[in-house]
C-alpha positions in Angstrom: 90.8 -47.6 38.5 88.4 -46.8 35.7 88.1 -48.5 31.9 89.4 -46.8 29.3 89.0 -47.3 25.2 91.8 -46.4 23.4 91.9 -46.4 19.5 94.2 -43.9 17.6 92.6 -41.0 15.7 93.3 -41.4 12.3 91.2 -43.9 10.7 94.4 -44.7 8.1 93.5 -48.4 8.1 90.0 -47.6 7.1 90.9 -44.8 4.7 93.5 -47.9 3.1 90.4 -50.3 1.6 88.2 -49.1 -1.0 84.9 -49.7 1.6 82.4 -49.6 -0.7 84.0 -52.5 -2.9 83.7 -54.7 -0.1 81.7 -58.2 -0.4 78.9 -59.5 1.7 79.6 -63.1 1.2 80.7 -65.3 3.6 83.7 -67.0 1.7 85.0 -63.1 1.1 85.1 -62.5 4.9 88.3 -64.3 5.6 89.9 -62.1 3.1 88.5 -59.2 4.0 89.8 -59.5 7.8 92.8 -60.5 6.9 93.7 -57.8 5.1 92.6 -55.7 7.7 94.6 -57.2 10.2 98.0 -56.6 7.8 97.6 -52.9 7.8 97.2 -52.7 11.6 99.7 -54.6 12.0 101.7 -52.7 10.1 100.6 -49.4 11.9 103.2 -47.5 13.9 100.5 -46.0 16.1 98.9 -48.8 17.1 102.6 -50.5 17.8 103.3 -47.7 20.5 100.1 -47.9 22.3 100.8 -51.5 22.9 104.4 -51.0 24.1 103.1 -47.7 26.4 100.9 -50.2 28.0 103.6 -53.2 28.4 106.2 -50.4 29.9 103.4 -48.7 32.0 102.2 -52.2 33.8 104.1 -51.6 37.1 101.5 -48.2 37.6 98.5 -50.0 38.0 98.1 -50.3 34.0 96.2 -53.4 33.0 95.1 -54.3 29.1 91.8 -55.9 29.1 91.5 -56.9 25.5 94.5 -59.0 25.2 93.4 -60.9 22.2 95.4 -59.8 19.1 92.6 -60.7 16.7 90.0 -58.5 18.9 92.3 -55.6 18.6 93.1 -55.4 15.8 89.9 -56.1 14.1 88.5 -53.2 15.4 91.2 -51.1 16.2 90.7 -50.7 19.6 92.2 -51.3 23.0 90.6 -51.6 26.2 92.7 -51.0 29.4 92.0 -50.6 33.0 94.0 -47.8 34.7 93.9 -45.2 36.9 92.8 -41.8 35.9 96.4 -40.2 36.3 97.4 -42.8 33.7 95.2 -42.4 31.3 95.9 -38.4 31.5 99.3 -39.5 31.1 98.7 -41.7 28.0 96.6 -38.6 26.6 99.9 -36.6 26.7 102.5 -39.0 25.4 100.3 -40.4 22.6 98.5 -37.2 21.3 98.0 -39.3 18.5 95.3 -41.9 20.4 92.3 -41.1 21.4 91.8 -42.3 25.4 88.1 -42.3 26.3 86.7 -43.2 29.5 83.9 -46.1 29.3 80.5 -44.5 29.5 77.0 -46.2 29.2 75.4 -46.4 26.0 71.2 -46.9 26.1 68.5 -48.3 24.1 67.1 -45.5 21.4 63.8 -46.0 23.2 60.4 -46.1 21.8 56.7 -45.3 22.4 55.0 -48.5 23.4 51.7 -48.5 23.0 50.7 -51.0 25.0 46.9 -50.6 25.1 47.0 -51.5 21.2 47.9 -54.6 22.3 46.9 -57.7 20.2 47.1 -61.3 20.0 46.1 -61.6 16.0 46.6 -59.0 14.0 44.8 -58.3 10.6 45.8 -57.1 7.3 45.2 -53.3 7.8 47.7 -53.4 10.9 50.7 -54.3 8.5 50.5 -51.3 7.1 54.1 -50.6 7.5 54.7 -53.7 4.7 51.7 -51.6 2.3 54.0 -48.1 2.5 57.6 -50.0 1.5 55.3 -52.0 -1.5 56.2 -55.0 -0.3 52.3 -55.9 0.0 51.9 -54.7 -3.2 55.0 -56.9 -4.6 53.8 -60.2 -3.0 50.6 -60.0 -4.8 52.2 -59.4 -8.1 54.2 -62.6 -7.0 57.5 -61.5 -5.6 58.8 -64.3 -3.8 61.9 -63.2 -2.4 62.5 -63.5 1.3 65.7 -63.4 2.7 66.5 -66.9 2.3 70.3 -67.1 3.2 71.1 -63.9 5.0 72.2 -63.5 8.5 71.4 -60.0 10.4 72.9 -59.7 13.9 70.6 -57.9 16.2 72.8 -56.1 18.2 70.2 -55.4 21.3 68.3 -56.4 24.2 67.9 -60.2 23.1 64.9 -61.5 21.1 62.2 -64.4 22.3 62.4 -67.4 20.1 59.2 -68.9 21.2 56.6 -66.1 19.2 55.2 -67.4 16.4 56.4 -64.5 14.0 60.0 -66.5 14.9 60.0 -69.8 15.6 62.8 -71.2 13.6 64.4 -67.6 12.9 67.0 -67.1 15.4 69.9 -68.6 14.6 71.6 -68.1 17.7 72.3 -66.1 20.6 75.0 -64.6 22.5 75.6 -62.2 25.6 79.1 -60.5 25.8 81.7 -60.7 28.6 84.2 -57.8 27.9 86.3 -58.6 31.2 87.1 -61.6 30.2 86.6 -60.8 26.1 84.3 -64.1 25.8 80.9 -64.0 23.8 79.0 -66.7 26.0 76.1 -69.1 23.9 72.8 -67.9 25.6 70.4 -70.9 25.5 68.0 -70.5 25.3 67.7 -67.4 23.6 65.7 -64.4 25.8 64.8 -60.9 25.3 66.3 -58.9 28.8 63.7 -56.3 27.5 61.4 -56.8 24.6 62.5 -54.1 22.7 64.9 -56.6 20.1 61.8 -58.7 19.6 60.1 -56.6 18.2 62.9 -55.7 15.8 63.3 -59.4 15.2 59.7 -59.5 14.2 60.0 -56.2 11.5 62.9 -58.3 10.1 62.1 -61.6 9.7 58.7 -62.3 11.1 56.5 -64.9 9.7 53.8 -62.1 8.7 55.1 -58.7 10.2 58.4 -58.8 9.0 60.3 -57.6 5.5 62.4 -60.6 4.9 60.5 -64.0 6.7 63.4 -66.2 4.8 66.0 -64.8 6.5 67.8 -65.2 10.0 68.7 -63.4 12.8 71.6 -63.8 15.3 71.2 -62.3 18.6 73.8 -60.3 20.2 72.7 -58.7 23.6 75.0 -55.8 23.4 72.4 -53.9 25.7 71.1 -55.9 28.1 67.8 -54.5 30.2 68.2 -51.2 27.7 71.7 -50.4 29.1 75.3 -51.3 28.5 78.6 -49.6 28.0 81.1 -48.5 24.7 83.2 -51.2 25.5 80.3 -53.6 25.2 79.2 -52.1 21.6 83.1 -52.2 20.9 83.2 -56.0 21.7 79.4 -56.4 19.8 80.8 -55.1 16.8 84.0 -56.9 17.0 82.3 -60.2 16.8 79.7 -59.7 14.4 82.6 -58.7 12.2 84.1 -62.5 12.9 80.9 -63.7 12.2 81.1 -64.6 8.6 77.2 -65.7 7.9 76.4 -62.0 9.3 76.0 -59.7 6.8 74.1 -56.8 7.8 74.1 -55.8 11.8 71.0 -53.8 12.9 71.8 -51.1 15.6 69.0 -49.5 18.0 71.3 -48.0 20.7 73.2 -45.0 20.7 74.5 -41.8 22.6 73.4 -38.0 22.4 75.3 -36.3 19.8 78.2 -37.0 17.4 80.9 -39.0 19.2 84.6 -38.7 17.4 86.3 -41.3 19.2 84.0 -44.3 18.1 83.7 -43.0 14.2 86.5 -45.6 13.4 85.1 -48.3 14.9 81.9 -48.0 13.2 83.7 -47.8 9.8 85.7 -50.7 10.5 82.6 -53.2 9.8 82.0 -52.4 6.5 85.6 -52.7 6.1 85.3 -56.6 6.9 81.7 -57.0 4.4 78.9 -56.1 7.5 76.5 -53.2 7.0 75.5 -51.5 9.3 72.1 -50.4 9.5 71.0 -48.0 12.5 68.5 -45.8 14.2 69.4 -42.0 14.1 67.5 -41.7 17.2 63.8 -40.0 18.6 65.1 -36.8 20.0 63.1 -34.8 16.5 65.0 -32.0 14.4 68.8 -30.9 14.3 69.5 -33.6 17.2 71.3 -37.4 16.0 72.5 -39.9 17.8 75.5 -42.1 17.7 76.3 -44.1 15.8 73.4 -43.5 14.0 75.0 -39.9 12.5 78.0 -41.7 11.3 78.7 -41.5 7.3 79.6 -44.6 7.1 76.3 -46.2 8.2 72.9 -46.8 6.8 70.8 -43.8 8.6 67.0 -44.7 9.2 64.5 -42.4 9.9 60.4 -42.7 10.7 57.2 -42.1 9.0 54.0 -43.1 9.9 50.8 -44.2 8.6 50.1 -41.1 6.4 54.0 -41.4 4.6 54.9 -38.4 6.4 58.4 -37.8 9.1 57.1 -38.6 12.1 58.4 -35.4 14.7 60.5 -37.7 17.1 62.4 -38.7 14.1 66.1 -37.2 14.6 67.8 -35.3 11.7 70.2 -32.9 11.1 72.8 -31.9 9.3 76.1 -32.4 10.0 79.9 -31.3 9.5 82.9 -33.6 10.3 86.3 -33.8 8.4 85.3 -30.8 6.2 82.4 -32.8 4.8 79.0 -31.6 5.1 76.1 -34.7 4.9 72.8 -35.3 6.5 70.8 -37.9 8.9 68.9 -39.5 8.1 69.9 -41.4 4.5 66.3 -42.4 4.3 63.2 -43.4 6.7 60.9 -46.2 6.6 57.5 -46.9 8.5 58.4 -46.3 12.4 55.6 -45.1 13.9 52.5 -47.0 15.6 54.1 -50.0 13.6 52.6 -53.8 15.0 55.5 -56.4 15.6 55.9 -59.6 18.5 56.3 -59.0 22.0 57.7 -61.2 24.7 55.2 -64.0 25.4 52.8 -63.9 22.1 50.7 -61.3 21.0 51.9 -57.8 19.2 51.9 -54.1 20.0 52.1 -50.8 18.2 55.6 -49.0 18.4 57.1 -46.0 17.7 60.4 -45.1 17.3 63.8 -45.3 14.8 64.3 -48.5 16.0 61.1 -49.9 14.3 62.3 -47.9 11.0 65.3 -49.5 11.1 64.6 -53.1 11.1 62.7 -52.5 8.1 65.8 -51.3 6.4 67.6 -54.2 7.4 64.7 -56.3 6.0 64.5 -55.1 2.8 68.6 -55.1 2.5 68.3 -59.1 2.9 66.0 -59.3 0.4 68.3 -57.1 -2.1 71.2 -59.9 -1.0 69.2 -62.6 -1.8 68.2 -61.8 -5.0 72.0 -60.2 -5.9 74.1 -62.7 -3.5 77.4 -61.0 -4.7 76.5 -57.4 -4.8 79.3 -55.3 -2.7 78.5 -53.2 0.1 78.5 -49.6 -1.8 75.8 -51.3 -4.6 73.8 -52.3 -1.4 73.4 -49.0 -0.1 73.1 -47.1 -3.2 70.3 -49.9 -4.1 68.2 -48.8 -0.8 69.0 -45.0 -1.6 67.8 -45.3 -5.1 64.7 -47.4 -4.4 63.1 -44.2 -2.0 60.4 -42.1 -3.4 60.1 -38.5 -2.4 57.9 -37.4 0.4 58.4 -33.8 -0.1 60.2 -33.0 2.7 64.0 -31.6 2.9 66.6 -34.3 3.2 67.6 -33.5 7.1 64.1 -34.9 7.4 63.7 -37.7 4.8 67.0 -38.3 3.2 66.8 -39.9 -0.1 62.9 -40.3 0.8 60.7 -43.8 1.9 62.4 -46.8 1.0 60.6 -49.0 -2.0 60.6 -52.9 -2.2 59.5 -52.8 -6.0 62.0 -50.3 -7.1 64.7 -51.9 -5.6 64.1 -55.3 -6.9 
């Protein structure tokens, strides 16, 4: 018996909402999913892969995600079965895809752990000096965030640093056997690696948007978990109607087809998704961070140039031609809390991309009722131009000042 995720191929429920018009708001979210749940409802495919697993119980067949709401939210079922079974489901349905689970791992970083600090001063937020936010704050910008949600969709996050006390508004593990996401309280970090992008986000003075909150999903706990487990992660940030933004650091080796749709599927509901494109350098991408439907960050460092790990490419899928990353922000040797107190010096995507995220919650505070496409074209237009090509930068470094 193995676990299998089974979606159908075309993404025709997607493809039926105009994504980009989509609201971030919390009252629109009810709508939004609603709608969502009427067109798979009302899709034929999605009918016949529930009936092929009613009618195929008596071989050893078992559905694991059995609530309607979860299925259909993200389009997705996930069923235990033999491996003859699921070879058969691949030839009656050629119109599903049926993917065995496989593990899907932290985008890891460089820790530099003998930068270690308990304060830090002004010239190691330099990451906050590159975006202008430094520069904005003097000048007397004053928005922070105040109001937005971001699930961080990682190892866990330590509510007891100083750069967060008060900033996590709650925390969750997942349970995809029995399709429960379980309160974790307290709140811990299984790793240390989504403290740190709790801290970029909305730390007290290391972080791009100190006013907002984070809500902790441990989608990867200890650095590891599995595509049902991101499947499940994404499902329930989508319920989650005070998330509007979910930050991603975890991803698999090249461009995977089969979880596209599901990607999609949050800003379908009003949740963008921000992730890492990965450290693996030039021409390689990770996903979900290569998907077109997501916010691609990239990393620069201290002298506003790509840093080499930072993945890019360019890529082909569905006769469209685009490339990762959209844009970069400060990712290498960048100062944010660790487990325990203190602060270290990290490199990676996944420092990049908390920034993003950071700087989107300040674009929803100040524009509450922007729509999803605004949001993104918002960050995109805000980047100045490093010089490089845009498999390396994308739209260029993202800008606090121009975007507000």
């Amino acid at each position: 018996m193995s676990v299998y995720i089974v979606r159908q191929k075309s993404n025709m429920t997607v493809n039926s909402v105009a994504l980009h018009s989509r609201s971030l708001t919390a009252e629109s979210r009810p709508v939004q999913i609603a709608e969502v749940l009427s067109l798979w409802k009302a899709s034929p495919v999605a009918q016949e892969v529930l009936k092929w697993i009613t009618d195929s119980q008596g071989r050893g067949v078992k559905q694991i995600s059995k609530e309607e709401d979860f299925v259909q939210i993200t389009g997705t079922t996930i069923v235990d079965m033999p491996d003859e079974e699921a070879e058969r489901m691949r030839r009656e349905l050629p119109d599903v895809f049926v993917l065995r689970d496989r593990p899907i791992e932290l985008i890891r970083p460089r820790r530099n752990v003998t930068a270690a600090r308990k304060r830090i001063s002004a010239d190691d937020l330099w990451h906050l000096h590159a975006i202008g936010l430094k520069a904005a704050r003097e000048q007397g910008f004053a928005v922070s965030g105040v109001g937005v949600t971001i699930a961080v969709l990682d190892t866990g996050i330590d509510p007891t640093h100083p750069e967060l006390e008060g900033r996590v508004a709650g925390a969750y593990t997942f349970d995809v056997s029995r399709q429960e996401a379980q309160s974790m309280e307290p709140s811990r970090d299984t790793d240390g690696h989504g403290t740190h992008v709790a801290g970029l986000i909305c730390g007290k003075r290391v972080g791009v948007a100190p006013g907002a909150e984070v809500l902790s999903g441990v989608m990867i706990p200890g650095g590891r978990g599995n595509l049902s487990d991101f499947i499940f992660a994404l499902g329930w940030a989508a319920k989650r109607p005070e998330v509007q933004i979910a930050n991603i650091s975890a991803g698999i080796c090249g461009y995977l087809p089969e979880m596209h749709g599901v990607v999609a599927y949050l800003m379908a509901f009003g949740v963008l998704p921000v992730c890492a494109s990965g450290n693996e350098g030039r021409n390689r991408t990770r996903s979900p961070g290569n998907y077109v439907e997501v916010v691609k960050v990239g990393a620069t460092n201290r002298e506003n140039r790509v840093a080499g790990f930072s993945s890019g490419g360019i890529l082909v899928t569905d006769y469209h031609q685009y490339t990762v990353p959209d844009l970069v922000a400060p990712g290498d040797g960048v100062y944010s809390s660790v487990m325990g107190g203190g602060y270290e010096a990290w490199g990676g995507t996944s420092m990049a991309a908390p920034i993003v995220s950071g700087v989107a919650a300040l674009i929803l505070e100040k524009y509450p009722g922007i729509t999803v496409g605004d949001l993104v074209e918002e960050l995109l237009s805000s980047c100045i131009d490093l010089g490089c090509s845009a498999d390396r930068q994308g739209a260029g470094l993202v800008q606090v000042k121009v975007a507000l």
